[in-house]
Phi, psi and omega in degrees: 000327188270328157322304189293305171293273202327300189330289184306330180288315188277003155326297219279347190263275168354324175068045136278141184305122164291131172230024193193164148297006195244343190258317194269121162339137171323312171315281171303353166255346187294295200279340143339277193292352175317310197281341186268331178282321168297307155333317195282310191295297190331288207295318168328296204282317201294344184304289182300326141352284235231016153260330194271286202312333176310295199299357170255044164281159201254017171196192181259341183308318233247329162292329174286331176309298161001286166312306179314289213294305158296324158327280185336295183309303206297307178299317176292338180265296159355256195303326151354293184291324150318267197296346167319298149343286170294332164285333164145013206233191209251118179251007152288319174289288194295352119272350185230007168222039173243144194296116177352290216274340170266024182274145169271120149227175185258139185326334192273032185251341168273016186269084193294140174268120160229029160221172174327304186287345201248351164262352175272356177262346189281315171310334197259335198241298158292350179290326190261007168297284190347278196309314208281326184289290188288341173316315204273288196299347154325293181296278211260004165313131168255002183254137184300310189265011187267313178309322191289328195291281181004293174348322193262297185330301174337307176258010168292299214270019186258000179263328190296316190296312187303311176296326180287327196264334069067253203304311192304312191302292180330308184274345159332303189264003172287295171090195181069223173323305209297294224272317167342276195288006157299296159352293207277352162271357186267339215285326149242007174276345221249319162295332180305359177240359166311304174281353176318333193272043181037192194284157187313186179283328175304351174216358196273104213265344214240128177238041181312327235256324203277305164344286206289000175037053152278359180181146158244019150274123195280199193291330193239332144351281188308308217260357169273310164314306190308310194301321150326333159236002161290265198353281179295355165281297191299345176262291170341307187249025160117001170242180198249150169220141187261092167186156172222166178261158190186159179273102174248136172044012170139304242218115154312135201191105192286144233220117187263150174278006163231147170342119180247106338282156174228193169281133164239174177231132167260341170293313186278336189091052184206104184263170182251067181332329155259055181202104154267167167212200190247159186308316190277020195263296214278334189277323179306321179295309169312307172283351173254007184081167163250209193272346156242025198272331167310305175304303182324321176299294196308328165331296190274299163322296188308279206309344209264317177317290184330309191286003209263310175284343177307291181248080198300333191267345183284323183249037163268000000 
């Protein structure tokens, strides 16, 4: 066993690829599959997500676009679930038999998107927390076959971005209506993916994902990258986003223009910026879901159960 753990350190200090269960520590594979499950649901939940908002699309071209886009998550959660597999675990059970509330996604998927513009911000906004999260485990994954899959997925998500942003201009430059309800779709989506990266560095006390060089970036990294490029886009073609850039301690830096954390209403879609509230406010939330996460689950699940008593012989 101690053979075994040496073996494995010195791989990883070396910045060489873990490539089997025979090369890892009990420990690196417990935090493996954590980071492949969270991957796997996120790119899952975005399907149902990102359908009910498909069906407003304003042609049939933005709709199929649309469909691509989801394909794409669904082929992505795939390989997640698959070396998941290949690690020991039931990848059938862990989609279609897990309780709604034990899915890991970032809370802002349980918030429904229900019109075009507000899935072309989730493309302009959760697609790219999306790229800077799998970007960073792209570059620095220490398991061979989750980096080599990563390869496709990557440029998968540079077609999700190109439509949000593609579309955010567009209607941007439309003005009127159209630039409105863009507006009032960023107006709450846009903290809502500040959190997406988790709680800050200030509290965030564990750093395994980082040891283990599953990733290399901490929490307020990622959420400082993501903000460098959403920020100079959305002032480029002309809304508001609440964050600036400023000099803290030396070092350029973006900075949001509201209480971190505050209170949302997720039924109204709103937050209230004068009700900040605390990190265990925020968890308290996070753990209880939103408002479609029960449905969303349910999209796939249900449907997977039917075909299984319809047609006994397609899964015997």
């Amino acid at each position: 066993m101690a053979e075994a753990k040496e073996a494995f350190e010195r791989l990883l200090r070396k910045g060489e690829l873990i490539e089997s269960v025979a090369e890892m520590t009990p420990e690196y594979l417990r935090e493996l599959k954590h980071t492949l499950t969270v991957s796997g649901d996120t790119e899952l939940i975005s399907a149902p997500a990102y359908y009910l908002a498909a069906q407003r699309a304003p042609s049939i071209n933005a709709f199929m676009t649309g469909i691509a886009i989801i394909q794409d998550e669904l082929a992505h959660a795939h390989i997640a679930y698959h070396i998941l597999e290949e690690l020991g675990e039931d990848q059938e059970h862990l989609i279609f038999s897990r309780d709604p509330k034990s899915f890991r996604y970032p809370y802002a998927f349980d918030v429904p998107l229900e019109t075009w513009t507000e899935l072309i911000v989730a493309n302009l906004f959760y697609d790219q927390a999306g790229f800077c999260l799998l970007g960073d485990i792209h570059e620095q994954c220490s398991y061979g076959p989750w980096k080599r899959a990563l390869n496709k997925v990557m440029l998968e998500e540079n077609f999700h971005l190109r439509n949000g942003r593609t579309w955010a201009r567009r209607m941007a430059q439309a003005g009127g209506e159209t630039k409105a309800e863009l507006q009032r779709a960023i107006d709450w989506m846009f903290p809502l993916t500040v959190e997406w990266f988790g709680l800050p560095d200030s509290i965030k006390t564990h750093s395994t994902q980082l040891d283990y060089r599953l990733k290399g970036k901490t929490n307020d990294q990622l959420r400082q990258w993501w903000l460098s490029t959403v920020v100079p886009y959305c002032e480029e073609i002309g809304v508001r986003v609440p964050a600036h850039r400023e000099l803290v301690d030396g070092t350029e830096t973006w900075v949001l223009d509201y209480p971190f954390p505050c209170t949302f209403d997720a039924e109204a879609k709103r937050w209230d910026f004068q009700n900040p509230c605390t990190w265990d406010d925020v968890l308290a939330r996070w753990r209880a879901r939103g408002p479609r996460n029960a449905e969303m689950v349910a999209t796939f699940q249900e449907e997977f159960h039917t075909f299984r008593r319809v047609h006994p012989e397609a899964v015997a």
